[in-house]
Each structure stands twice: as C-alpha cells, then as structure tokens.
C-alpha positions, 0 to 999 in steps of 0.5 A: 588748805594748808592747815587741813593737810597737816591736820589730814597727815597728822590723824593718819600718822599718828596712830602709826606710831602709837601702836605696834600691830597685832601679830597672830602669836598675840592672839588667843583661838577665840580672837581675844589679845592673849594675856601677858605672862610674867615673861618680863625681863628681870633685873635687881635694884640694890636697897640703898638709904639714900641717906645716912644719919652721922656717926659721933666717933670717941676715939682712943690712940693707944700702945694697948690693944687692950686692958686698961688704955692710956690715950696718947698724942705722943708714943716712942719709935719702939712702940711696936704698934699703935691702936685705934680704940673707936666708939661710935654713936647714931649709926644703926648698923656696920658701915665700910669705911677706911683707914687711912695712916700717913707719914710724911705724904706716905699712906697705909690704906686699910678697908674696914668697918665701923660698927655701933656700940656702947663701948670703946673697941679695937678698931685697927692698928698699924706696926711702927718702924722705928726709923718712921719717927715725926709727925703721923696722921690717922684718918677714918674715910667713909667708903664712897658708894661709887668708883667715882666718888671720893670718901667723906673724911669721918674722923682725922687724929695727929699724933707724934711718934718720937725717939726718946731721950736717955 
C-alpha cells in the first residue's frame, strides 16, 4: 500500500513540476501556443583560442635603437638607454604581453606587444640611471587572460650595467 501511495503522489507531482501553465497572453485567437519570437535575452561571448601555439623569441640587448646592433650582456652607466630588439617565430598574430625590468628587487612594468615577423624589431626600451649600476633583469611575461591568473614567463635575459673604468 505504501509503494502505491508514493507511485499515486509521484504521477501527480510530477507534471507540476514539469510544466508552467498556459497563460492567455500565449495563446493565439484560434487557441494555438503563439509562436515564440526572438524576444530572448542577448548576451556576447568573446571568441577566444583556448589555446595558443608557442612563440620562439630571438632577441637582442642593445645601445642602438636602430641601424646596425651590437648585442650585449654588458653596457656603461652612461648608456642612456637599453633596447630590446625582439623577433618572434609561431605566433599568428599580436599577443599582450609585459615587460618587466628589474633592478635589485625594483621593477619597471611596461604593457606591450608581441607581434610576428621575419625581422628583428624594437620592441621596448628603458632610460639608465647612472647611479642604477649592478646586475639587471628583462623579462617578457605574457599578459594573463583573467584578473587572477598570473603571467607565463615568455622570455628572461640578465644583463650588467657597469661604470667603466679610466
């Protein structure tokens, strides 16, 4: 008797709960359900790749910001500034990234971007102080897609800046 009871609620519940009742308003004058329009909510999703093929990044440290380039590990506090001539292979198009120089646990953080091509290009610079002499870090972070997600470390290059001796 039991298990008739719970069978007997359940085929009465149910279709409760399945379906909303007809209102007049969804209704058409011959009693047919009037047909739905393209009243729906609109909303945008972003096309995003989920994934993103590697970049190979050739890269050179140099005084000149163009001309002829003389890559370096090594430049004098009186440089003036330091270039960062960048190629990049196996990306098909810009990506955000960041720039990142550090000095003795200080940073310049400078938004860019890394765009394909077949050449070496300037990519970003940074002025020297002359005072700022010792070890440096450049590194390329690759801009994270949420406010959460921490930057992939694309590319990192250390480099001297030195006071010359008379």
């Amino acid at each position: 008797m039991h298990r008739f009871v719970s069978l007997a609620l359940a085929a009465v519940l149910m279709p409760a709960c399945v379906d909303a009742p007809i209102t007049p308003d969804q209704l058409e004058a011959d009693g047919q359900l009037r047909a739905v329009g393209l009243e729906q909510a609109a909303f945008s999703a972003q096309d995003r790749e989920t994934t993103q093929r590697a970049a190979q990044i050739s890269a050179v440290l140099a005084a000149e910001a163009d001309g002829p380039l003389e890559d370096s590990n090594r430049f004098p506090a009186d440089v003036g500034q330091i270039n960062l001539h960048l190629r990049a292979d196996g990306i098909e198009g810009p990506r955000p990234v960041i720039f990142r120089w550090t000095h003795r646990g200080d940073s310049a953080v400078i938004r860019g971007t890394l765009t394909p091509g077949d050449t070496l290009a300037l990519a970003n610079s940074l002025p020297i102080d002359p005072e700022r002499t010792g070890p440096w870090t450049v590194q390329i972070l690759g801009a994270p897609s949420s406010a959460e997600g921490e930057p992939s470390l694309l590319f990192e290059r250390q480099f001297d800046v030195f006071v010359p001796s008379h």
